[in-house]
C-alpha positions as CSV (number, residue, x, y, z in Angstrom):
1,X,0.0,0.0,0.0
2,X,1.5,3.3,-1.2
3,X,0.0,6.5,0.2
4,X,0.7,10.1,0.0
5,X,-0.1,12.8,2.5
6,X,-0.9,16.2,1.0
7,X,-1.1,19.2,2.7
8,X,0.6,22.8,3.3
9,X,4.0,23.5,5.0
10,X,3.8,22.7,8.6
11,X,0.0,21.2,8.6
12,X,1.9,18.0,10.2
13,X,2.6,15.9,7.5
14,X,5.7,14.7,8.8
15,X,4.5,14.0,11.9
16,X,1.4,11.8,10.7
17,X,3.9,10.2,7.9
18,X,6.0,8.3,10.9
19,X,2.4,7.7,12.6
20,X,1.4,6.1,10.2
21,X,4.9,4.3,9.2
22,X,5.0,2.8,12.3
23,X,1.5,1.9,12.7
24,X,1.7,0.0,9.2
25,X,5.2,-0.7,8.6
26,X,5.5,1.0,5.6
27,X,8.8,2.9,4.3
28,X,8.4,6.7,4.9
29,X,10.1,9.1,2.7
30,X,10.3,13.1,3.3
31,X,11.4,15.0,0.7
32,X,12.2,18.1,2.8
33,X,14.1,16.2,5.0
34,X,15.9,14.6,1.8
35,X,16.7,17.9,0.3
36,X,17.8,19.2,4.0
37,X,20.5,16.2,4.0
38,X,21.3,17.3,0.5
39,X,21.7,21.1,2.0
40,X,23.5,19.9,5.1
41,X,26.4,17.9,2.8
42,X,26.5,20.9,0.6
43,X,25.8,18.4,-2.8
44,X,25.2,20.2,-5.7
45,X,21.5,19.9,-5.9
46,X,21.6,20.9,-2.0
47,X,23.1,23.8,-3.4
48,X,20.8,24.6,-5.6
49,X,18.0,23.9,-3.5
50,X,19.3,26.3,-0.4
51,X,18.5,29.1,-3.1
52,X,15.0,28.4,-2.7
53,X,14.6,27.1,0.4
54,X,16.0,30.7,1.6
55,X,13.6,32.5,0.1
56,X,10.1,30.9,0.9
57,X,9.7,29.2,-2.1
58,X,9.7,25.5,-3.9
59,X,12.4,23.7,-5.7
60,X,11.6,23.7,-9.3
61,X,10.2,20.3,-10.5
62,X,13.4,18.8,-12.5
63,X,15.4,18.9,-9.2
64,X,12.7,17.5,-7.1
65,X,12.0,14.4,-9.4
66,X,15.4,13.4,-9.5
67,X,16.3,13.0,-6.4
68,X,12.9,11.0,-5.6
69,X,13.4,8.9,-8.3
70,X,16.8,7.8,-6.7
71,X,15.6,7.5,-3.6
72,X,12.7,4.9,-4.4
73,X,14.9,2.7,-6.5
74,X,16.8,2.1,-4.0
75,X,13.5,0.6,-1.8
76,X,12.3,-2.4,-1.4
77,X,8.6,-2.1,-1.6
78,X,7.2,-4.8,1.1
79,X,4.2,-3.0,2.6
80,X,4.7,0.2,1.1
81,X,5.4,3.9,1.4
82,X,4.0,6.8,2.6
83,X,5.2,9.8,0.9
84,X,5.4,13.1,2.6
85,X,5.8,16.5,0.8
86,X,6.0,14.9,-2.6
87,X,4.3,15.4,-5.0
88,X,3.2,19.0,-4.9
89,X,2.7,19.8,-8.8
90,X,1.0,17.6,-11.6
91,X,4.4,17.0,-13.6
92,X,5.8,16.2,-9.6
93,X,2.7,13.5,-9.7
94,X,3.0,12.5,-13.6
95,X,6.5,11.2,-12.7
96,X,5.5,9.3,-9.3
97,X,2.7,7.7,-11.4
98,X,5.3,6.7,-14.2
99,X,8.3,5.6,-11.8
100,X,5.6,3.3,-9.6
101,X,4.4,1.7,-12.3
102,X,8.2,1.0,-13.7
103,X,8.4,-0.8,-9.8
104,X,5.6,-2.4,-10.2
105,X,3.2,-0.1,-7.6
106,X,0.5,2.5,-7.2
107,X,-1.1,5.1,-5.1
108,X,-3.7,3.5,-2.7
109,X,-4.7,7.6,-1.9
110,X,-4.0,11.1,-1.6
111,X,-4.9,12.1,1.8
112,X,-5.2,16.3,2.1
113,X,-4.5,17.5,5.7
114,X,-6.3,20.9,6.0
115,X,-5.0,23.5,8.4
116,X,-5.6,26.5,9.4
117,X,-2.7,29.2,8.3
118,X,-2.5,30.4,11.7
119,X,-2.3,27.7,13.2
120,X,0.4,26.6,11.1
121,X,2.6,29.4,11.4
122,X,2.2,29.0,15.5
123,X,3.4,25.2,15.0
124,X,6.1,26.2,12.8
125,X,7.0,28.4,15.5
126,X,7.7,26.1,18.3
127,X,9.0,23.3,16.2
128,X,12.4,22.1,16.8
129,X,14.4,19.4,15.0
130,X,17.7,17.6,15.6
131,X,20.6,16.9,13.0
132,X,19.3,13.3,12.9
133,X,15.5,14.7,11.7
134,X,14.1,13.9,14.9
135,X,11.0,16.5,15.6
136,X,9.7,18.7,18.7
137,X,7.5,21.2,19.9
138,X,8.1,23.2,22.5
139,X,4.8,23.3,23.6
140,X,2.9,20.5,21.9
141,X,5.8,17.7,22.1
142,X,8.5,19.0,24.3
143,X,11.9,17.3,24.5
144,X,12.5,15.8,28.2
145,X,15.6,17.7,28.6
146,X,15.1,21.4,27.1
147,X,17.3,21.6,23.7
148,X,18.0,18.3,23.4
149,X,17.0,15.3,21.3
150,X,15.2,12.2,23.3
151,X,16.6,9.7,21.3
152,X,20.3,10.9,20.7
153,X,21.1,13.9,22.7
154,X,22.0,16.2,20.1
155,X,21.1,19.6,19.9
156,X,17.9,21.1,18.8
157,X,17.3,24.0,16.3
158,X,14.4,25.7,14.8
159,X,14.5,25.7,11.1
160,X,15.0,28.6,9.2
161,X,12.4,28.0,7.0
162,X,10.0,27.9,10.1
163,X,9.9,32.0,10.5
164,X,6.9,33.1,10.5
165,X,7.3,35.8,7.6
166,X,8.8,32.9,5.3
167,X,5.9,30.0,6.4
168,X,3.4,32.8,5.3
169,X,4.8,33.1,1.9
170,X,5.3,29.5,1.5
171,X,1.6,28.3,2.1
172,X,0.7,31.1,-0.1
173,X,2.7,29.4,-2.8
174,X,1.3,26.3,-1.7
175,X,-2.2,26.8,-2.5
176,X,-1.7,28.6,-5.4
177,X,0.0,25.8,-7.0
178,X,-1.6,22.4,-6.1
179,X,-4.8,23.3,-6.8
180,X,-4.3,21.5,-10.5
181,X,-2.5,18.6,-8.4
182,X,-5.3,18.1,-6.0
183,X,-7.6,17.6,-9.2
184,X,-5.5,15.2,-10.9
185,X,-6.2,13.1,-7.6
186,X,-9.8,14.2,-7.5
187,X,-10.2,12.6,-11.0
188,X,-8.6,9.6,-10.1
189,X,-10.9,9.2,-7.1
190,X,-7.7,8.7,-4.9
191,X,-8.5,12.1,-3.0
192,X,-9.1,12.0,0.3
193,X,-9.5,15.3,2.6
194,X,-8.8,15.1,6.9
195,X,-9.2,17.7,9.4
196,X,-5.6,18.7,10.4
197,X,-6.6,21.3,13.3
198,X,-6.0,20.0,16.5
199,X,-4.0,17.5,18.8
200,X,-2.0,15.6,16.7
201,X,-3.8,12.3,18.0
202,X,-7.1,13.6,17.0
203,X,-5.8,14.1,12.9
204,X,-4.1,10.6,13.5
205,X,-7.5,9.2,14.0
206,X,-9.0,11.7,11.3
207,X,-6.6,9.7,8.9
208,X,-7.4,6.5,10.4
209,X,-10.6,7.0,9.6
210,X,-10.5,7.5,6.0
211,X,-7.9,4.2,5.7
212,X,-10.7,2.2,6.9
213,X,-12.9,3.6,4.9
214,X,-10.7,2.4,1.2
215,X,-10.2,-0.8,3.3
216,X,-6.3,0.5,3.7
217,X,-6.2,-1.1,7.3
């Protein structure tokens, strides 16, 4: 079972992708977090992509395909995947489509976590994150030890690209581009919508919900 969570910067994709990774055993793959690796080790397309990812916006298509498509050749598909900020344009969801079906898979379903903008920007806010990828919030999820990572120690930061001012301008940019990608799932009848407001339990259950409903769990 291969499924895709949807939803604007910061409406807890990440968060519900390991939920539901654990909960199913399938594979999860971030592409933010792949590009922030990529960033990190200073590779050329992390070099490229720190352009963007400085000022607010999205890393143009060709670049975003191409280091997804490496990544899932090198899985082996045993329960699935459950893919988290990809796609996010029709070509993004064209090429997912056409590299599945090369391994042999397909989309189970599309599942849109809708947020409220504000309440994004105040996650965003209070989210920290370790080297590792491991995620807090200072209020929501707090570390045991302030600063520092449960599972490894390391230090925690807040992202740069969770200011306020640049989260703004990056759900902006959101919207206005997937609304032709959340149509191409629409059509396909492989669109599914949750409400994201809330404890994170509560849209764990939201997207519980709708598995049970396709018969995904």
């Amino acid at each position: 079972m291969n499924l895709i969570l949807l939803g604007p910067p910061g409406a807890g994709k990440g968060t519900q992708a390991r939920a539901l990774a654990e909960s199913l055993g399938l594979r999860h793959l971030s592409t933010g977090e792949l590009f922030r690796q990529h960033m990190q080790k200073e590779t050329p397309l992390g070099v490229q992509a720190r352009v963007y990812y400085d000022k607010g916006e999205y890393v143009p298509d060709h670049l975003v395909i191409a280091i997804v498509k490496e990544e899932l050749s090198r899985f082996h598909f045993e329960k699935g995947i459950v893919l988290d900020g990809f796609p996010r344009t029709v070509a993004q969801a064209e090429a997912l489509d056409e590299t599945l079906a090369e391994l042999g898979q397909q989309i189970k379903a599309a599942i849109m976590i809708d947020s409220d903008t504000e309440e994004i920007v105040e996650r965003a806010q209070g989210r920290r994150i370790c080297p590792e990828g491991h995620t807090y919030h200072t209020v929501k999820n707090p570390p045991s030890v302030d600063g520092r990572c449960d599972v490894d120690g390391l230090p925690l930061r807040q992202r740069r690209d969770d200011r306020p001012e640049t989260v703004r301008k990056r759900i902006e940019t959101y919207h206005n581009r997937t609304k032709p990608l959340l149509a191409f799932y629409a059509e396909r009848q492989l669109l599914k919508s949750v409400d994201g407001t809330g404890p994170i339990a509560g849209v764990t259950e939201n997207i519980g919900s709708v598995l049970r409903e396709i018969g995904a769990r």
